[in-house]
SELUMVEX-232280 format. One line per 2 residues: number of its first residue (from 1); their letters; for each residue x, y, z of C-alpha. Coordinates in steps of 0.02 Angstrom, whole numbers, plus 50000, padded with zeros to 5 digits. Each point is the difference from the previous one (the first is absolute). Layout:
BEGIN
NUM = a = X/Y/Z | ...
This chain:
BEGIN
1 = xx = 50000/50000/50000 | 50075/50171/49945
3 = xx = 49984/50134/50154 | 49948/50158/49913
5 = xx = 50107/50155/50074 | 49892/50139/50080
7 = xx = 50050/50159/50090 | 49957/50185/50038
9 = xx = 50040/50125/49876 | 49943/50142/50110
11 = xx = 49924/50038/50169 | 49895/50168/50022
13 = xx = 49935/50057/50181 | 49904/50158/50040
15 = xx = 49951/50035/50185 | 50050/49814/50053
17 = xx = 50089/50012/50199 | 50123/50109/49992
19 = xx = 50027/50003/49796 | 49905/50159/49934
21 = xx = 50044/49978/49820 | 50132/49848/49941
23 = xx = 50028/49937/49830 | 50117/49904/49967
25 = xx = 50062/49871/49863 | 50084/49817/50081
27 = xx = 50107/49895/49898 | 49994/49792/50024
29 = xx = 50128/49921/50086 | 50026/50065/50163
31 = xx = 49968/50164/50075 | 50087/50059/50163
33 = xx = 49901/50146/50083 | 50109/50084/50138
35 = xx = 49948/50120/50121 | 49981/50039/50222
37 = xx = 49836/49906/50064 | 49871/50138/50002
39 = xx = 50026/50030/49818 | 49887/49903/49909
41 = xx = 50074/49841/49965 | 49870/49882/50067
43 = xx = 49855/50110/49917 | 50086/49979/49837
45 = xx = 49986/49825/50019 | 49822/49992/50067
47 = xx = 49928/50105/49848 | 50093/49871/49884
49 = xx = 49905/49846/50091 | 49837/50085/50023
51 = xx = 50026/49993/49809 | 49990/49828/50025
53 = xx = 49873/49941/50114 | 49903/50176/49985
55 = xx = 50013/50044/50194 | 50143/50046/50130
57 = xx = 50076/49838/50090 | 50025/50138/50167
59 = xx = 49791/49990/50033 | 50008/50177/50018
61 = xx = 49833/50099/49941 | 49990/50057/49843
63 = xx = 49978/50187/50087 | 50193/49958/50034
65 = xx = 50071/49976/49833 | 49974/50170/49944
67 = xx = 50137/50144/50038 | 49970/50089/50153
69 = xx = 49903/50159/49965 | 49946/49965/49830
71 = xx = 49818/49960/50067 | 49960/50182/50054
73 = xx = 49938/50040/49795 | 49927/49826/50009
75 = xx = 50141/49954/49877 | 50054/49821/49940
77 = xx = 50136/49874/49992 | 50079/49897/49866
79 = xx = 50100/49862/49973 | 50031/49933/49830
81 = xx = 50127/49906/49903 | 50055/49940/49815
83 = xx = 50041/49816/49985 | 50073/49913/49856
85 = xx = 49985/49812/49955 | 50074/49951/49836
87 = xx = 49982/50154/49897 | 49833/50031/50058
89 = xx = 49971/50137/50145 | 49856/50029/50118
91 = xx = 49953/50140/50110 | 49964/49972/50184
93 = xx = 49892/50120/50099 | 49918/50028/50177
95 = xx = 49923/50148/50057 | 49951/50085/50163
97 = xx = 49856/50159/49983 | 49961/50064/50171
99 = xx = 49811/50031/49986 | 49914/50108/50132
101 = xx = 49914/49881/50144 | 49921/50012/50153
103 = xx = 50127/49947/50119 | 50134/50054/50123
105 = xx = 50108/50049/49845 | 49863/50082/49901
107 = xx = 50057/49882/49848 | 50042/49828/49950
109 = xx = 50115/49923/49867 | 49917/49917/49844
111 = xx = 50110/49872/49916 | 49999/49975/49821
113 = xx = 50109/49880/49888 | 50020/50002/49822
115 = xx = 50112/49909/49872 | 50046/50070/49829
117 = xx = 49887/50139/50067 | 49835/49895/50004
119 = xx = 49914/49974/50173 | 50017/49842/50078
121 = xx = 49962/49907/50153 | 50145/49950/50146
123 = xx = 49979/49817/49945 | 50017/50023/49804
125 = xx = 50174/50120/50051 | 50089/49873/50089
127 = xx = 50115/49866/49917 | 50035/50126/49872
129 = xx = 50161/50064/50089 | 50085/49867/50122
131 = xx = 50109/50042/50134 | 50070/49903/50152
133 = xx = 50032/50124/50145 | 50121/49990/50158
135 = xx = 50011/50147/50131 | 49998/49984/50204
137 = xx = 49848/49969/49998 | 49993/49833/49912
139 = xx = 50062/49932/50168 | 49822/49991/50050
141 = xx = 49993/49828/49885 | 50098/49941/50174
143 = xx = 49955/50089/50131 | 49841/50100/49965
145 = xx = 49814/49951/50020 | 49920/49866/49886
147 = xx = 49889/50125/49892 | 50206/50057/49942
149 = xx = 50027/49847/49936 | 49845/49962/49911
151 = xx = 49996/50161/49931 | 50165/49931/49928
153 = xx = 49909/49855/49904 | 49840/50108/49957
155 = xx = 50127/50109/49913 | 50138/49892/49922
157 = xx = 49843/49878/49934 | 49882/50152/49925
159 = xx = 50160/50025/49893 | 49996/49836/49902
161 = xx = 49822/49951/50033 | 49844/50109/49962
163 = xx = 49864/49880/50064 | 50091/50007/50145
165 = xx = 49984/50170/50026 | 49825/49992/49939
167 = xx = 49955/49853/50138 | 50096/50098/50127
169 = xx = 49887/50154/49975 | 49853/49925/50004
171 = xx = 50032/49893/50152 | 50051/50153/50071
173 = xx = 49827/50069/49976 | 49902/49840/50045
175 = xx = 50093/49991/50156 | 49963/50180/50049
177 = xx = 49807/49946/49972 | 50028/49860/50093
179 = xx = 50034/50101/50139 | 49873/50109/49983
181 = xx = 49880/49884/50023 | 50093/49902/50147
183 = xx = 49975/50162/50107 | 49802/50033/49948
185 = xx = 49993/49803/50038 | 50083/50049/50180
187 = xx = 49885/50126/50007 | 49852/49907/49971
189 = xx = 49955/50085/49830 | 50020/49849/49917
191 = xx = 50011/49818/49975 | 50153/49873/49987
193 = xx = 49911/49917/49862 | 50045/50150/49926
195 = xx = 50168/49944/49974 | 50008/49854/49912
197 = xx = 50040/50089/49838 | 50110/50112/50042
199 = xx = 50086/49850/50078 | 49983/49900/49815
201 = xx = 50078/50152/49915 | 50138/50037/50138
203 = xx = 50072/49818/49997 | 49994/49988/49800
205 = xx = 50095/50177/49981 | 50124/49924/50170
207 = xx = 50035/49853/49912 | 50059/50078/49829
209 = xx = 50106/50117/50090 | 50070/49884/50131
211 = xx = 50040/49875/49880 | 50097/50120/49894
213 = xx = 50085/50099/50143 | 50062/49827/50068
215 = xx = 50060/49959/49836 | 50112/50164/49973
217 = xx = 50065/49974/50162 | 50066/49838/49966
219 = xx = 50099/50057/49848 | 50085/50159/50099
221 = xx = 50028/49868/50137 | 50101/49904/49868
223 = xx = 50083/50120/49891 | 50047/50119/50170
225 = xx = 50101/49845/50077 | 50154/49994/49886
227 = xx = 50024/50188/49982 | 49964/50004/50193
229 = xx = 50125/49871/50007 | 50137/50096/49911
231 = xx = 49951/50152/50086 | 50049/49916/50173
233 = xx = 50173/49912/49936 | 49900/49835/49992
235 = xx = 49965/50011/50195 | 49810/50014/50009
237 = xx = 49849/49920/49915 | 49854/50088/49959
239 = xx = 49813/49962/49954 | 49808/50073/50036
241 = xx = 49845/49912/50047 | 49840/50066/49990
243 = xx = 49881/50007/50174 | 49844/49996/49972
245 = xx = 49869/50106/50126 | 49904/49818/50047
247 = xx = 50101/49867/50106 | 50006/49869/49869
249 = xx = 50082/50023/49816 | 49891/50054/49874
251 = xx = 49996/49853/49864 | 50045/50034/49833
253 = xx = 49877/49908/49892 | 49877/50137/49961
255 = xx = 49848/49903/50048 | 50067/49960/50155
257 = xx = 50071/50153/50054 | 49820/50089/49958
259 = xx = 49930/49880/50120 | 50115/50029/50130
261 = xx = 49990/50192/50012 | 49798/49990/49992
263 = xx = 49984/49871/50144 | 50136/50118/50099
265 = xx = 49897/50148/49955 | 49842/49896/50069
267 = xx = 50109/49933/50151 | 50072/50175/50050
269 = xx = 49828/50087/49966 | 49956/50018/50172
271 = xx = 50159/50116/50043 | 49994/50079/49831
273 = xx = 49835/50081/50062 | 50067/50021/50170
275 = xx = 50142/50120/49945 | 49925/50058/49824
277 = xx = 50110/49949/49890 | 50061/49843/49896
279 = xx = 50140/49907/50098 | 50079/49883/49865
281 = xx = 50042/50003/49829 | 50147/50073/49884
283 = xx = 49944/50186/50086 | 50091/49920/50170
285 = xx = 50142/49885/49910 | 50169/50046/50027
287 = xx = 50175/49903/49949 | 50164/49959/50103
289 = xx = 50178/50006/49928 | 50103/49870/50065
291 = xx = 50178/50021/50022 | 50078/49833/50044
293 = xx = 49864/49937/50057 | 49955/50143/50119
295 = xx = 49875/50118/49990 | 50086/50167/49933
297 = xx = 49868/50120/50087 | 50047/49918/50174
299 = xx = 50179/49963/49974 | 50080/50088/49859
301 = xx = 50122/50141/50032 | 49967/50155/49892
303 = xx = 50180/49950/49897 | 49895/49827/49949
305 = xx = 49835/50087/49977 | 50089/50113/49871
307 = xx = 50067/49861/49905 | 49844/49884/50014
309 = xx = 49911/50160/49924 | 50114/50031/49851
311 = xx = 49990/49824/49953 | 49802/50001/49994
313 = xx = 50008/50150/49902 | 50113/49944/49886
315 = xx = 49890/49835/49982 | 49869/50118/49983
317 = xx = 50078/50071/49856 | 50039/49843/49927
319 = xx = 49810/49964/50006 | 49939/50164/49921
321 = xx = 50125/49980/49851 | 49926/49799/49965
323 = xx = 49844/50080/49993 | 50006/50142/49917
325 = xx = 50134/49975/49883 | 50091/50148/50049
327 = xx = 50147/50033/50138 | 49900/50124/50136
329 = xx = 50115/50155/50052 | 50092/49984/50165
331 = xx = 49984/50122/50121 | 50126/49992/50148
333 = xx = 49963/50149/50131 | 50152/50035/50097
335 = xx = 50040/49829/50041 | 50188/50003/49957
337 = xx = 50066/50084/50155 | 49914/49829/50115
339 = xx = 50093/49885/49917 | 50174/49951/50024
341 = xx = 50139/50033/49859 | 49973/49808/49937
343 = xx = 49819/50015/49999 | 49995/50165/49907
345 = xx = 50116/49926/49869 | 49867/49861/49978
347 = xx = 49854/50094/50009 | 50078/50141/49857
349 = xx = 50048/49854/49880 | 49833/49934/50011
351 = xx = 49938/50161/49950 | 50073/50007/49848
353 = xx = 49905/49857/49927 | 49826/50118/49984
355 = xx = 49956/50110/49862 | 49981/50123/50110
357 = xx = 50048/50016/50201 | 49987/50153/50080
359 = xx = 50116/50002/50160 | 49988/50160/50138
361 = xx = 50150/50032/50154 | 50038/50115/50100
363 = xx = 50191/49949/49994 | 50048/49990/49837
365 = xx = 50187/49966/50069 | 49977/49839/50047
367 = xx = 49936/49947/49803 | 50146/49940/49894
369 = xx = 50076/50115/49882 | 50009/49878/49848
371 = xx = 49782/49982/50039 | 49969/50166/50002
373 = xx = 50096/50010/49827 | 49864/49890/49931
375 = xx = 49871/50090/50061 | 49880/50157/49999
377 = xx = 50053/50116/50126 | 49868/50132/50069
379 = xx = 49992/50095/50155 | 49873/50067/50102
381 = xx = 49963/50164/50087 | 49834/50023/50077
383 = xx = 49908/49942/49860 | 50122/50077/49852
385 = xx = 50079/49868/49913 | 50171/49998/49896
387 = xx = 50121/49915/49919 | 50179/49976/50073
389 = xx = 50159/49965/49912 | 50095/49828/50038
């Protein structure tokens, strides 16, 4: 299978954190973006994956995305991009309009998404640009709360799959009905017969995404071990296991699993109703990385969290390019300056095998001369951007 090369040509903010007007044109290969923290270097990088999954992996509002002070004219935000595959290019836009609203702000931010200029929904924009992010805050795969890590699936599988994206919304909404009518049933404003189809249509939409989830899992389990492997001098193994919200494993024949999560959605009714809300299914799942054997979020250091992190993300980029055919652009935030002078030197040359990586520090010293000849050099000063000389 021939991997078709994609990259962007050219990434254009307006009112985006602290970046009040940025255009700029990015070569492939690698780009090294220099600059003091506080400059910009991690909004740089979010822009470029909210490009990608069309929303900010920092869960901030979208009230916070938009420069500080450009909201008293009730102005906007913008952040687009060119991308080239083959010889064809595509243009990449999302858009914030603050509209006047009755609330503490007096206004709320409208998001609209467009490609080649046509209005589109958030599921028909992503896939079209992939991307496979690290930053600080990836280290919440280890030791942050369950809804971290499966955001991490929901997000890595709506890449490659759009029914999964499509059962994941709509389970999302069932389940929120479901809900709804747990507490009028609590209430006494209605019946537990009542249930029985949402119950039908939660398990069928559970299955389908449990089934798949599990699946990806297994393959970032297996293609994260060797590189893990390497990463760690051939000290530590590494795989993931799903954990399901029930107490048993979910089966994986599709018949069967659809009859397990309906007779635990009958079995668990009682305390559903009790606390309002639906206590099992994929909404409550979670995973574990193992690190020899151990359980990474109880026993891991923060030195083997980092490296169990990389590897799943460069599994994860592994899986993106199988499925879509194209290498996804690597994004490394400030993750150099962790790493000791072995590990950096690993981490750089692996780099170079991407059409495009995109690499910020804050100590550009401790980066090889004979890399940065190779690569893009820009630096950074709150939120102007420029090139530097080798």
């Amino acid at each position: 299978m021939r991997i078709l090369i994609i990259h962007i040509s050219n990434l254009s903010l307006r009112n985006f954190r602290n970046y009040q007007n940025l255009d700029i044109n990015l070569p492939d290969k690698v780009t090294l973006l220099m600059g003091n923290n506080g400059q910009g270097k991690s909004n740089f990088l979010e822009a470029i994956y909210m490009l990608s999954v069309a929303k900010s992996y920092r869960g901030n509002t979208e009230r916070d995305l938009i420069t500080e002070g450009s909201v008293n004219g009730l102005s906007y935000s913008k952040i687009a991009c060119d991308i080239q595959l083959q010889e064809k290019s595509t243009k990449l836009e999302i858009h914030y309009q603050c509209e006047p609203f009755d609330n503490k702000d007096g206004f709320v931010a409208q998001k609209f998404i467009k490609i080649n200029g046509i209005p589109k929904r958030a599921s028909d924009f992503v896939g079209n640009l992939n991307s496979v992010l690290f930053s600080v805050a990836e280290l919440d795969l280890v030791f942050g709360t369950p809804s971290s890590r499966r955001r991490y699936l929901n997000i890595l599988i709506s890449q490659i799959d759009k029914i999964y994206l499509k059962n994941l919304l709509d389970f999302q909404k069932i389940n929120s009905q479901r809900n709804s009518l747990l507490k009028l049933i609590r209430e006494g404003n209605s019946q537990d017969n009542e249930l029985s189809y949402w119950d039908s249509q939660s398990a069928k939409l559970a299955t389908d995404l449990i089934i798949k989830r599990v699946e990806i899992l297994e393959n970032l389990s297996n293609l994260s071990n060797p590189i893990h492997k390497e990463m760690s001098n051939l000290k530590e193994n590494m795989y993931c296991s799903y954990l399901p919200s029930t107490k048993e494993i979910y089966p994986m024949n599709p018949e069967k699993c659809f009859d397990f999560i309906s007779s635990q959605l009958i079995s668990n009714r009682s305390r559903d109703i009790s606390a309002g809300t639906t206590s099992i299914g994929p909404h409550r799942d979670d995973f574990q990385i193992f690190i020899n054997d151990l359980d990474s979020h109880r026993f891991s250091s923060r030195g083997q969290a980092r490296t169990a992190v990389l590897a799943l993300k460069f599994a994860e980029a592994e899986i993106l390019k199988r499925s879509r055919n194209t290498t996804p652009i690597l994004l490394l935030d400030d993750l150099l300056s962790e790493l000791d002078l072995e590990r950096r030197e690993q981490i750089l040359d692996m780099t170079t095998m991407f059409d495009q990586s995109i690499i910020t520090t804050a100590e550009p010293e401790i980066i090889s001369q004979s890399f940065k000849n190779q690569s893009n050099l820009l630096e950074i000063n709150n939120g102007e951007i420029s090139e530097k000389k080798t």
